[in-house]
N, C-alpha and C positions, 0 to 999 in steps of 0.2 A: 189463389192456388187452385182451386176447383174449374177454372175454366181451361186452367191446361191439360187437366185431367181428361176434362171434355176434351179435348182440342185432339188427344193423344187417342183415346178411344174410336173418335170419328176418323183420324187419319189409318187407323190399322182397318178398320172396316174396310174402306177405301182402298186400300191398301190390296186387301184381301181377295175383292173383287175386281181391281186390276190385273193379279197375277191371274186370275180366272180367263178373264178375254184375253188375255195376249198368251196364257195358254189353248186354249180353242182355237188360237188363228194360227198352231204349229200344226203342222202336218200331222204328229202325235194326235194332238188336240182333233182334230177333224177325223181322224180315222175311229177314236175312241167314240168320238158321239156318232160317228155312223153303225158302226156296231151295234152303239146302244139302238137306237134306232130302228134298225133292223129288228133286232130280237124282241123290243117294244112290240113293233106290229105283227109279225108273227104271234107273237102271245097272245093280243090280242084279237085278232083273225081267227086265233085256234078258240080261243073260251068264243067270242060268236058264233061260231059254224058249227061248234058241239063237234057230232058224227060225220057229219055231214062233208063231205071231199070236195065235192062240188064247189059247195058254200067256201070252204076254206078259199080255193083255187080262184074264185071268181074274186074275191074280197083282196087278197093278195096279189092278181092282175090288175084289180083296179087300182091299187095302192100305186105297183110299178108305173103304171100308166100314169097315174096323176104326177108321181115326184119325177117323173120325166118332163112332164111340161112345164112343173116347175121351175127345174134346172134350167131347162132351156129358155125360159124366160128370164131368168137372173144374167142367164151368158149376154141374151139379147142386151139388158136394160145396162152392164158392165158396155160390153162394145160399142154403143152408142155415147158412153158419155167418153 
């Protein structure tokens, strides 16, 4: 009886984390962790940059800059296969 116990525990973990990714790959899903995302680095750009405008601006360009060529990398490495 104890290994079904196991068996029941590890399936709802499992479980649990499925509905997790096949929620992230809804539209829902993806908009919510851009969000998050956004406001993540924004927060963090503002506690680096203190007063500093500049600093914020510069930190937050480089951000957009970089998850640009990100994406555009993923579209690449998607189209090719």
């Amino acid at each position: 009886m104890a290994s079904k116990s196991k068996t029941k525990k590890t399936q709802t973990r499992n479980e649990g984390k499925e509905r997790f990714k096949s929620f992230m790959r809804t539209p829902a899903g993806i908009w919510i962790a851009g969000i998050l995302s956004v406001a993540f680095l924004l927060t963090l750009n503002t506690l680096i940059a203190g007063n500093s405008l500049d600093t914020f601006l510069g930190l937050t360009a480089f951000a957009i800059i970089a998850a640009t060529v990100v994406i555009w990398v993923i579209l690449l490495r998607r189209r090719s296969k």
